[in-house]
C-alpha positions in Angstrom: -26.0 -27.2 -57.2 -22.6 -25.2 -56.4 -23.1 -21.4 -55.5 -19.9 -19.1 -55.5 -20.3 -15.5 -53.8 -17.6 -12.9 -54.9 -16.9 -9.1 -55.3 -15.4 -8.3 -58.9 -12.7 -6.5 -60.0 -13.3 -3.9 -62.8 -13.0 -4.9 -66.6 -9.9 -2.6 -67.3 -7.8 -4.2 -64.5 -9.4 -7.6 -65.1 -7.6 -6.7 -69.1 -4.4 -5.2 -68.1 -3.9 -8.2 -65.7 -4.9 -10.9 -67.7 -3.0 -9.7 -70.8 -0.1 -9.6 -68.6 -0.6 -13.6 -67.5 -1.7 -15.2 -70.8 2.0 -15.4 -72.0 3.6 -16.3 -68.5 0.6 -19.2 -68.8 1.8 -20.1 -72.3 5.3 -20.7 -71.7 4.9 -22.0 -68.5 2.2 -24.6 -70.4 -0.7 -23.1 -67.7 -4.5 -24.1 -67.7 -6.3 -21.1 -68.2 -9.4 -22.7 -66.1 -9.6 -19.0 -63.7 -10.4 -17.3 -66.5 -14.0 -18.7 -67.1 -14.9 -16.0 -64.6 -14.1 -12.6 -64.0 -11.1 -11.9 -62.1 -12.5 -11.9 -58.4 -12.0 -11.5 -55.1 -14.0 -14.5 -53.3 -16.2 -13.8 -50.2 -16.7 -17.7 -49.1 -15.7 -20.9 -50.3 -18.0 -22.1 -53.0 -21.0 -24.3 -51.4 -23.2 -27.1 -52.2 -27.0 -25.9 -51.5 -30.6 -27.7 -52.7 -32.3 -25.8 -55.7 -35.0 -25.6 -53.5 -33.2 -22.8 -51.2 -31.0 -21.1 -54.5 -33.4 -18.4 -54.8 -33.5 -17.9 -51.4 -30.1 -17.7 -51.2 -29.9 -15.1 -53.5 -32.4 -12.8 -52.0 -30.2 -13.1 -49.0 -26.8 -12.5 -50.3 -28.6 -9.0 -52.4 -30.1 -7.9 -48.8 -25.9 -8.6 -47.5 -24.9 -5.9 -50.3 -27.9 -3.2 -49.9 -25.8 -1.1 -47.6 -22.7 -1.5 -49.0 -21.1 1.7 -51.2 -18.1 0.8 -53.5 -15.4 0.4 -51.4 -11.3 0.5 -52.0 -9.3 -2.6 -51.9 -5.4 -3.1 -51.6 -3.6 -6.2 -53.2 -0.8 -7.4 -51.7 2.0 -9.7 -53.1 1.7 -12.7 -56.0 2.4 -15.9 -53.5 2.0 -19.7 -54.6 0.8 -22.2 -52.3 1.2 -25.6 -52.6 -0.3 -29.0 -51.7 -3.2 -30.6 -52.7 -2.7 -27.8 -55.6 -0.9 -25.6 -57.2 -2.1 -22.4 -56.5 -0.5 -18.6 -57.6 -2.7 -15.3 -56.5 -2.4 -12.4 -55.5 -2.9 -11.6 -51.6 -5.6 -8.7 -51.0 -4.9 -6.9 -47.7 -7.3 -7.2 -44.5 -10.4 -5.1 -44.8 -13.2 -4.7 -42.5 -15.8 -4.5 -45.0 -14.4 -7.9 -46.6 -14.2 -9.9 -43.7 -17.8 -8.0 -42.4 -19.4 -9.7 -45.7 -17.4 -13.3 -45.1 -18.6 -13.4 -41.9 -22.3 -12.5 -42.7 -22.5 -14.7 -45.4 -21.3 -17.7 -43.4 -23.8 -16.8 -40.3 -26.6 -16.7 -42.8 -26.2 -19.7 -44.2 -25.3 -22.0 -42.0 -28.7 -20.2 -39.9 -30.7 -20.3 -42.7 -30.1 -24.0 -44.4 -27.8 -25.3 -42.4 -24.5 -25.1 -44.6 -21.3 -25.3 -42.7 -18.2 -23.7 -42.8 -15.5 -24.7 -45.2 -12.2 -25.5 -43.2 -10.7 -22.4 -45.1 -13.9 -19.9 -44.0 -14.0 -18.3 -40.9 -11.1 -16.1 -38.7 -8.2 -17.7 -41.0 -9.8 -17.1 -44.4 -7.5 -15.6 -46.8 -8.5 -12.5 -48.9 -6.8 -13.4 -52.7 -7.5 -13.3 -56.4 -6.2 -16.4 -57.6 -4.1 -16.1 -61.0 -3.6 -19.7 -61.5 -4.2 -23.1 -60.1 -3.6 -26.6 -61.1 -6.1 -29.1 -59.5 -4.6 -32.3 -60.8 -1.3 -31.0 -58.8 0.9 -32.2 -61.4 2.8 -29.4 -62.8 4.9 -28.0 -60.0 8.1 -26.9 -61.9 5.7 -25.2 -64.4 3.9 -23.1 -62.0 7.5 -22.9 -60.0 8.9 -21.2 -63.1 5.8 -18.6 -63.8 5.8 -18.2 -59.6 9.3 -16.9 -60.3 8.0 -14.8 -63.6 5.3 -13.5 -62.0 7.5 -11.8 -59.3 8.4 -9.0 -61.8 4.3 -8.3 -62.7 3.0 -4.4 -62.1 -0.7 -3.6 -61.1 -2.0 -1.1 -59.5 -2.5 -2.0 -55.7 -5.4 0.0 -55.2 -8.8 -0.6 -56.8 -12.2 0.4 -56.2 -14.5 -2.6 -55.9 -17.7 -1.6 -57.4 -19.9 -4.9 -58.1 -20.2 -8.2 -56.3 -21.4 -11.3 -58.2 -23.5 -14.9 -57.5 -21.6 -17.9 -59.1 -23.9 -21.1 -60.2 -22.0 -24.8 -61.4 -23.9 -27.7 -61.4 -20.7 -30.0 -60.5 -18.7 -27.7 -58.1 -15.7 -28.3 -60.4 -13.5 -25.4 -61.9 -13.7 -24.1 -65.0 -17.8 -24.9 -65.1 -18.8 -22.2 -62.5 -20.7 -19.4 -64.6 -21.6 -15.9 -63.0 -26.0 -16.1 -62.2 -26.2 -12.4 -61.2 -24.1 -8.9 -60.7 -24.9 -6.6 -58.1 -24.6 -3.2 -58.4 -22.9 -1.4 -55.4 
């Protein structure tokens, strides 16, 4: 079992954004695999745990949010990364409550049962809400082309984050994650 751990932003930006994508994705031939979940801001790299401890696990990320208050965010800039895939988000600015949660989350459970870091968690991890990504890596001058379209997109850069979430997949792979639980801040 795959859990993914994220705070969620709220359903009239997660509209407004969206809306503004779907025909950039069209044209540009897209997969629409990011939005089979909420638009998000993930706290760690989605993990393999045992069933066994998945209850656990949730008990511990609840007790990680009990003292946390809505808090505000600020998104950055659209970038596209490339590599192993094709990946366009937008950047969220550094914030200490953020990287407080990354960092709890990834002491707990690699104390608790044993699960190691990611190469992308820890000090370097990157704050983002990814817009669109192409696993297979095969559609570069598409997601070149909405990269460049995307430039001229308006949000608003400030947004109160107000409820985190617990992601379950049974494979790990994209577009099967579904959301197990919301938490309230």
């Amino acid at each position: 079992m795959y859990v993914w751990i994220a705070v969620l932003f709220n359903e009239l930006f997660e509209s407004k954004i969206r809306e503004e994508l779907k025909p950039i994705g069209t044209r540009n031939n897209l997969d629409f695999v990011t939005f089979s979940l909420p638009q998000h801001i993930s706290l760690k790299i989605s993990f393999q745990c045992d069933e066994c401890d998945f209850l656990n696990i949730v008990d511990d990320v609840k007790r990680c949010f009990e003292q946390i208050k809505p808090f505000p965010i600020e998104l950055g800039i659209v970038e596209q990364l490339k590599g192993w895939q094709n990946i366009i988000w937008i950047t969220v600015k550094d914030n200490d409550i953020l990287k407080r949660l990354h960092e709890i989350l990834n002491q707990t459970f690699l104390e608790n049962y044993g699960i190691e870091l990611n190469p992308y968690d820890g000090a370097h991890f990157r704050f983002h809400s990814t817009l669109f990504i192409d696993d297979k890596n095969i559609l570069t001058k598409n997601y070149d082309d909405a990269f460049e379209e995307l430039q001229n997109l308006t949000f608003n850069q400030k947004q109160m984050i107000n409820t985190a979430c617990i992601g379950i997949s049974k494979t790990g792979k994209m577009g099967e994650f579904e959301v197990f639980t919301r938490i309230k801040l």
